[in-house]
C-alpha positions in Angstrom: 127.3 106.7 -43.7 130.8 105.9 -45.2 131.0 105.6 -49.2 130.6 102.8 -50.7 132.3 100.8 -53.8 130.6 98.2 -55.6 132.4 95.6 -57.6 130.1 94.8 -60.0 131.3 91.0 -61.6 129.3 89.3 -64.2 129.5 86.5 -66.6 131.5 86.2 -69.7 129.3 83.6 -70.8 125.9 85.2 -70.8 124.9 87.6 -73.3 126.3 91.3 -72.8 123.6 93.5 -71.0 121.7 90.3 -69.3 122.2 91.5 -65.8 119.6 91.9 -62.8 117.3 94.1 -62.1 119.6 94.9 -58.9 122.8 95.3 -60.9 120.7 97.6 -63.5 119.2 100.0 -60.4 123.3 100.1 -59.1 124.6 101.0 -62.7 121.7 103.9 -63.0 122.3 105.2 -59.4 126.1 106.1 -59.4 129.0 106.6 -61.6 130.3 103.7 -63.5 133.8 102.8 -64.4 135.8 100.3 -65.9 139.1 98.7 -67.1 138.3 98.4 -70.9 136.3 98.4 -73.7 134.1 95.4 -73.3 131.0 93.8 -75.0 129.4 94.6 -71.3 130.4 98.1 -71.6 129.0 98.7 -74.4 125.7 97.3 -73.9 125.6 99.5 -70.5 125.9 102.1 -72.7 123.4 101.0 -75.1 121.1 100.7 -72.3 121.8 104.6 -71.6 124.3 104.7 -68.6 127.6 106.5 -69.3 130.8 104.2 -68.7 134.1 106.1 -68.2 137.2 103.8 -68.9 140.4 104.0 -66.5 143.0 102.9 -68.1 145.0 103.3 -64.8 145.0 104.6 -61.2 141.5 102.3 -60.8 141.7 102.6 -56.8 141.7 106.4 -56.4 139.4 106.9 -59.4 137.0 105.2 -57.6 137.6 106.5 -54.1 137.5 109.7 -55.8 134.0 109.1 -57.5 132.6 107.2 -54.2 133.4 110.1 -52.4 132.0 112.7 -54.7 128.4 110.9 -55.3 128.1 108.5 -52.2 128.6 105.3 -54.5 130.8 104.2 -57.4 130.9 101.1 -59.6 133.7 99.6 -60.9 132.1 97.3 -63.9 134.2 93.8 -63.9 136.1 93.3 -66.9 135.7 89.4 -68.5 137.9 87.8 -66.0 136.6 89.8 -62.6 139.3 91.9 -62.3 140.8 89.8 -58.9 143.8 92.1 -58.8 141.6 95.3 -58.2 139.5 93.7 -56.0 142.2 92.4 -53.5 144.1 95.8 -54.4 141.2 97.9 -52.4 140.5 95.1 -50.3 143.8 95.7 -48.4 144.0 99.4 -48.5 140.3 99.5 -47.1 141.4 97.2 -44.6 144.2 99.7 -43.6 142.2 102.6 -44.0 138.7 101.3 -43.2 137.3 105.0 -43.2 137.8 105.3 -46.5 134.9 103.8 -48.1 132.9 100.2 -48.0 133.5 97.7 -50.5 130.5 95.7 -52.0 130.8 93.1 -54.5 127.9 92.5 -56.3 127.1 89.8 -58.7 124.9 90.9 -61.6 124.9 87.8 -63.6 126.1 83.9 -62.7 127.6 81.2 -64.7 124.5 79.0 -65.8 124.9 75.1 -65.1 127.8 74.0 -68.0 129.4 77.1 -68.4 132.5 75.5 -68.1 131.6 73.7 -71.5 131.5 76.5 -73.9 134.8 77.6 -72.3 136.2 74.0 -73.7 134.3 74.4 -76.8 136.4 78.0 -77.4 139.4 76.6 -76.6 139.2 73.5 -79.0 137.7 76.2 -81.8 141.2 78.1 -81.4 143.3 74.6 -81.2 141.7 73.4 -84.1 141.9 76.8 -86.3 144.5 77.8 -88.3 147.6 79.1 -86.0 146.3 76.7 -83.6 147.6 73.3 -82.7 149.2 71.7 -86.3 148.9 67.9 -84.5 145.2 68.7 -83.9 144.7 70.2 -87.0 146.4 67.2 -89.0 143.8 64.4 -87.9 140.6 62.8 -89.0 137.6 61.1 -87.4 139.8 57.7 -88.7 143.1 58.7 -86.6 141.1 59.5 -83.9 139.4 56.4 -83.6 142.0 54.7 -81.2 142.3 57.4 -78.5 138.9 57.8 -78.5 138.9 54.2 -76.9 141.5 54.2 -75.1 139.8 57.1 -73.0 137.1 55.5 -72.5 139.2 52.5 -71.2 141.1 54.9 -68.9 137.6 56.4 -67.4 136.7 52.8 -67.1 139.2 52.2 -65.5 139.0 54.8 -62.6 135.3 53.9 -61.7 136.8 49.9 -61.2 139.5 51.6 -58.9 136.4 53.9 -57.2 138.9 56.8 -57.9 136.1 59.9 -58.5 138.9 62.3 -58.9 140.7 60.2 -61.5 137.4 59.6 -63.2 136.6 63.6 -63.2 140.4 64.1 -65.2 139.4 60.9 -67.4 136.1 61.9 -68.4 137.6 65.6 -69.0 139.8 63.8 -71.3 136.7 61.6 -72.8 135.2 65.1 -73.6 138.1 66.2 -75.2 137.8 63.7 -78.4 134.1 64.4 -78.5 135.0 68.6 -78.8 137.9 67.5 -81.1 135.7 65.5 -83.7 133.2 67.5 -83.9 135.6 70.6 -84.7 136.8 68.7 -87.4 133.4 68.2 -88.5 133.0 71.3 -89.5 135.8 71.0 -92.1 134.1 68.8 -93.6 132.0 69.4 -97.5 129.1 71.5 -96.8 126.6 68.9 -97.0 128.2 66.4 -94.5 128.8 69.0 -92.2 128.2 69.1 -88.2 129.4 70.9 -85.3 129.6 70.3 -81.5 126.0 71.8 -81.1 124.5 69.6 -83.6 125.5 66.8 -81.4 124.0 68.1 -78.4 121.0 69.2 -80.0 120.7 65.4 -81.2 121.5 64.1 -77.6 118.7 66.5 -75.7 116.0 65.4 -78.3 116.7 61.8 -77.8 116.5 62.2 -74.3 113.5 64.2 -74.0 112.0 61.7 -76.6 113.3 58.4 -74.4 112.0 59.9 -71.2 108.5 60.4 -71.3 107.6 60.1 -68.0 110.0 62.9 -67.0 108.9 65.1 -70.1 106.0 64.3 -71.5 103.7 63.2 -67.8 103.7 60.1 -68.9 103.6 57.5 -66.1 107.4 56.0 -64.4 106.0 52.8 -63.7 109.0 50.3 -62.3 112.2 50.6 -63.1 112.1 47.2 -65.7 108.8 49.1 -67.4 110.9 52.3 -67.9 113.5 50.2 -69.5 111.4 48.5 -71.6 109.4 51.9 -72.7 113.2 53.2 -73.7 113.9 49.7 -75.7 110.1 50.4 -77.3 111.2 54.0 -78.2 114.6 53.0 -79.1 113.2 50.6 -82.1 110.5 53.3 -83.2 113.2 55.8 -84.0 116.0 53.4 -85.5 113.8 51.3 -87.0 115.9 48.1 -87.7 115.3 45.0 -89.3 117.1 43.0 -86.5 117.3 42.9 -83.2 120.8 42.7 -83.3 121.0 46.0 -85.2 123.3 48.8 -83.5 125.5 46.9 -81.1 128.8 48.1 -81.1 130.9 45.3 -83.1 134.4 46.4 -82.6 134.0 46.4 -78.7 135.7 43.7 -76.8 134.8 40.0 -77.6 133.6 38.8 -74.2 131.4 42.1 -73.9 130.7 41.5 -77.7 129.2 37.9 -76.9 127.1 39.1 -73.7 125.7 41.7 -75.2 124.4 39.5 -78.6 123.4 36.8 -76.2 121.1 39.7 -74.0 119.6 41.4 -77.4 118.6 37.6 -78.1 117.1 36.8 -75.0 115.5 39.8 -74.4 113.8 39.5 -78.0 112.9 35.8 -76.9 115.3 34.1 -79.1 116.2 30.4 -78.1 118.7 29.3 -80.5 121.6 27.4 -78.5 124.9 28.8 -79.6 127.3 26.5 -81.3 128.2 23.4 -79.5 132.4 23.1 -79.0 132.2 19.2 -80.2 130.9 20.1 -83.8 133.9 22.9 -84.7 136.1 21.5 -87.2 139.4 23.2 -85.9 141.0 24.5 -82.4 140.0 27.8 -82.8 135.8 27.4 -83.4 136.0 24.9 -80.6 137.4 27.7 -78.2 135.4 29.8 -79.2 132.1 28.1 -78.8 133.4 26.9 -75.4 134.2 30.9 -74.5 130.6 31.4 -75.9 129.0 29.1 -73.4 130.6 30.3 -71.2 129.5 33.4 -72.0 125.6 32.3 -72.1 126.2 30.5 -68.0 127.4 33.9 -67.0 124.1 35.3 -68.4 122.1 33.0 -67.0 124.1 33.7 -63.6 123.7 37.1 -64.3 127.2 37.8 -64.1 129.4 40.2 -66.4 131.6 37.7 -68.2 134.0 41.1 -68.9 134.3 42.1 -65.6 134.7 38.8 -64.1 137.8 38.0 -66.3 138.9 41.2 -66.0 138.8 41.2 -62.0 140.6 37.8 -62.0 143.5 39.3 -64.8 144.1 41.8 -62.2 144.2 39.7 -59.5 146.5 37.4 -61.1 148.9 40.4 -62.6 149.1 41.3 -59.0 150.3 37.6 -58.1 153.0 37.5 -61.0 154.5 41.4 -59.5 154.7 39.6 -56.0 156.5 36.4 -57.8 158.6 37.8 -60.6 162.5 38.1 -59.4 163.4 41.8 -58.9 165.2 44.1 -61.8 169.0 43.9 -61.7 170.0 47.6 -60.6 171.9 49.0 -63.4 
């Protein structure tokens, strides 16, 4: 039986020490080595197994143990230590007598990882001796890229472009990391931080979903809806209907969404009829709002519609307009 070399890789992201039982029987059974000092080191130390750190010459220190004791770990540093591991990789390959090389996983990236590796990296941008642009804003300045991302993502999922919506989103994400970073500058007894809002967000949607939580029964798809709306008013508690819809969004959207809190409430009252506006402007407006109001009834998004017939029509005007003089 040849010796044997087991790369032992682990996550970054986990706690130091939370490994499997497997990867805690390898550590136990054979020498250990490593790169570095490490937060993983030193909790395989706590745990009572003697790391020795190589500093240099990894490959034939471990050749060197594998061969005196059978097996020999090399304990990952932080980021997997690739170099090593294609480094033995091809001399074993030439010299396939040598020894066998394992690697072993003893811990994995959990589901959103990835997220407290953005939430790091926004800590550091947004510290001193970080980013000075970053550091210089406020919820306030904010405000206008925090749309316009949103636009841009809304934009992708019109054009059925996934990978463009994956970048846009990523950037979506990015203002929500960045305010909330600046949140915590803020006085003590205003301030948040980035796990405050996802704490808020996971007990809203444990409380909205209780047929997924709580046993409760799914019913159709309109009673789940209306079970949400039910919870929705129980937590915010508003005096209106109307209460909570986004006013700065765009006016079309503005108007269907008014005209569906209203209906779905069982309010009848007609909007304003265009003959009885005493200028241009109220008349155009109350003829956009009924316009608005057929669309609901049609069920048709008054937003998208114009917005698919913009397009269409920017398209026309490129096709029409007389080329650029060359310069």
């Amino acid at each position: 039986m040849s010796d044997r070399i087991v790369l032992l890789v682990t996550s970054p992201r986990l706690p130091a020490g939370l490994l499997t039982v497997a990867a805690w029987d390898t550590l136990r059974a054979a020498p250990v080595l490593t790169g570095a000092e490490s937060a993983q080191v030193t909790a395989v130390r706590a745990a009572g197994v003697p790391v020795t750190v190589v500093p240099a010459g990894a490959g034939d220190a471990l050749l060197d143990a594998a061969a005196a004791h059978g097996t020999a770990v090399w304990l990952a540093g932080p980021t997997g230590d690739e170099s090593l591991a294609r480094e033995l990789g091809l001399r074993l390959a030439r010299q396939p007598g040598l020894a066998e090389l394992e690697l072993m996983y003893g811990s994995w990236d959990p589901p959103g990882a990835r997220l407290l590796d953005a939430v790091e990296v926004m800590d550091r941008l947004a510290s001193p001796g970080g980013d000075p642009w970053k550091r210089a804003q406020t919820h306030r300045s904010l405000a206008g890229f925090l749309i316009e991302e949103c636009y841009e993502a809304y934009d992708a999922i019109s054009d059925g472009d996934t990978d463009a919506l994956r970048e846009e989103l990523g950037d979506v994400l990015l203002q929500v990391l960045l305010h909330a970073r600046l949140a915590e500058n803020l006085p003590e007894d205003e301030r948040w931080s980035v796990d405050d809002v996802a704490g808020t967000l996971v007990d809203k949607m444990v409380r909205r979903n209780p047929h997924v939580f709580s046993g409760a029964q799914a019913g159709s798809l309109a009673e789940i809806e209306a079970n949400w709306e039910r919870i929705k008013q129980a937590e915010k508690a508003r005096a209106s209907v109307l209460d909570g819809i986004a006013l700065s969004q765009p006016a079309l959207a503005l108007a269907a969404k008014v005209l569906d809190r209203a209906g779905r409430a069982g309010l009848t009252v007609p909007p304003p009829s265009p003959d009885t506006q005493p200028d241009p402007e109220s008349r155009l407006g109350a003829t956009l709002l009924a316009l608005v109001a057929e669309a609901r009834h049609a069920g048709l998004d008054p937003e998208a519609a114009l917005r698919r017939t913009t397009l269409a029509h920017t398209h026309t005007l490129r096709t029409t307009e007389p080329p650029t003089p060359s310069s």
